[in-house]
C-alpha positions as CSV (number, residue, x, y, z in Angstrom):
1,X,0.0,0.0,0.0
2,X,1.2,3.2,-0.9
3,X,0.2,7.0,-1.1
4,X,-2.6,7.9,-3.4
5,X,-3.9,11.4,-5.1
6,X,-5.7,14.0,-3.4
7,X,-7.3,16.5,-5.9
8,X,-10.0,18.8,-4.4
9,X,-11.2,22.5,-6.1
10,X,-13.3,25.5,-5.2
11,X,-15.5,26.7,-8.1
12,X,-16.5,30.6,-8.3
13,X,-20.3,29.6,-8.1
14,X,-20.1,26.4,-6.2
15,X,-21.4,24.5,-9.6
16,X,-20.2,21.6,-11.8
17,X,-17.2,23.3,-13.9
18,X,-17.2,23.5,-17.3
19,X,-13.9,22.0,-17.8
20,X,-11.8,22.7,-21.0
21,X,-10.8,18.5,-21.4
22,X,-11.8,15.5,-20.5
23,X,-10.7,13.7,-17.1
24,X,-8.6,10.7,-17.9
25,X,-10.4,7.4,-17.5
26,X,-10.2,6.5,-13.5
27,X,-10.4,10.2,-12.4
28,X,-13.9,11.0,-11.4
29,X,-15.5,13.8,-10.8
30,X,-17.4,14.4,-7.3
31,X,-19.0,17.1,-4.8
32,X,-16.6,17.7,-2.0
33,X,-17.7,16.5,1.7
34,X,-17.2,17.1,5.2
35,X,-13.8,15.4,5.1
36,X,-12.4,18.3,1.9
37,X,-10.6,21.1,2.6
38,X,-12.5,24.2,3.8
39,X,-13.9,26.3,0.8
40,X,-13.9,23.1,-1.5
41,X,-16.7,22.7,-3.8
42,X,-15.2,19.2,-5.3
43,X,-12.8,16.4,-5.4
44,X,-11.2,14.1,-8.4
45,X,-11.2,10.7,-6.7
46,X,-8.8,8.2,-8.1
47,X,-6.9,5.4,-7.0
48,X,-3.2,6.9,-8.8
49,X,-0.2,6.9,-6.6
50,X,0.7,10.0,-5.5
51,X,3.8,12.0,-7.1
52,X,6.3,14.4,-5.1
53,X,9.4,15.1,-4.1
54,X,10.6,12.7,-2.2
55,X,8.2,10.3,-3.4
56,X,8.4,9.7,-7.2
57,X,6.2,6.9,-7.8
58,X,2.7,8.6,-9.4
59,X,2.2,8.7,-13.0
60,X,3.3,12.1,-12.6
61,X,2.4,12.9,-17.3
62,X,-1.1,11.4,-15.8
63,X,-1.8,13.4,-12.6
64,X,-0.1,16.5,-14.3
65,X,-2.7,16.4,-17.0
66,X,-5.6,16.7,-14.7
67,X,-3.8,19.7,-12.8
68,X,-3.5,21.5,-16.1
69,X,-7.1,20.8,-17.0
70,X,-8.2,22.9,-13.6
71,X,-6.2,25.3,-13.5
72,X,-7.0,26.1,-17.1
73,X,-10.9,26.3,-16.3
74,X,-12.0,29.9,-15.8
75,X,-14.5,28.3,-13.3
76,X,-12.2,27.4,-10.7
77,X,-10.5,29.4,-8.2
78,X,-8.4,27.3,-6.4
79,X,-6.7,23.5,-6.8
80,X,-5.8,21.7,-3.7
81,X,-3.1,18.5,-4.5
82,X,-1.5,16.4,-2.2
83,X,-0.8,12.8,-0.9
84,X,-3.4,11.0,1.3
85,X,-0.9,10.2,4.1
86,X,-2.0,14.3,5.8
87,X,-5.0,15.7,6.4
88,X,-6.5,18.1,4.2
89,X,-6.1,20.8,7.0
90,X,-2.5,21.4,5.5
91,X,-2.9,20.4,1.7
92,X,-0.5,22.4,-0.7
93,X,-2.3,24.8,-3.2
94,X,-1.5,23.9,-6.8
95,X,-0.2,26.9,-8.5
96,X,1.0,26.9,-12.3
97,X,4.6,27.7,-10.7
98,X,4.2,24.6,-8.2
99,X,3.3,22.5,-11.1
100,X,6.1,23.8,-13.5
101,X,8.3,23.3,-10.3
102,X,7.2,19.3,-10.3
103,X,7.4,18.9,-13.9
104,X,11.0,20.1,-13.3
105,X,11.5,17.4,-10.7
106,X,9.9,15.0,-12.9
107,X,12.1,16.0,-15.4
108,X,15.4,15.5,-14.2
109,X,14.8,12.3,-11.8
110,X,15.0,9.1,-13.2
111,X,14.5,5.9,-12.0
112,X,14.9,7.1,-8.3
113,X,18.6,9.0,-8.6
114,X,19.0,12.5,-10.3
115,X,21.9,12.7,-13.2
């Protein structure tokens, strides 16, 4: 067993978003609950290992995709991403900067050493 995806947004209007692409099969779609950061209107739930530094194991071209897709919807305001081993109390904001900076990462590590 290993970490899995968090994904959870805040629409402007509290609504479905209008999203500019498709979710990848396996990441779906659902109103946020009681246990979602505060302000979230939704979650992605999938099953996807989670990606970071320090932990490089996520299909990282996969979760990036999704990430892109929100933060390229005019109907969201903010994206919340992070592993499922914290609680959402302290869940990093996605920013396009934070996701360049893990693309980066992704970039330049391979097969768990940099070169």
């Amino acid at each position: 067993m290993g970490l899995d995806v968090q994904i959870y947004f805040k629409t402007k209007t509290g609504d479905d978003p209008d999203l500019p692409d498709w979710l990848p099969n396996n990441f779906n779609l659902y109103k946020a609950d009681e246990d979602s950061p505060v302000g979230a209107t939704h979650e992605i739930q999938t099953c996807v290992r989670f990606y970071g530094v320090g932990y490089e194991r996520g299909p990282w071209p996969l979760i990036s995709s999704v990430l892109m897709t929100l933060l390229a919807c005019k109907d969201i305001e903010v994206v919340w991403y992070d592993s499922d081993s914290e609680g959402v109390e302290d869940m990093e904001v996605m920013t396009p900067k934070y996701l360049s900076e893990l693309t980066g990462h992704y970039l330049a590590y391979r097969h768990g050493v940099f070169e």
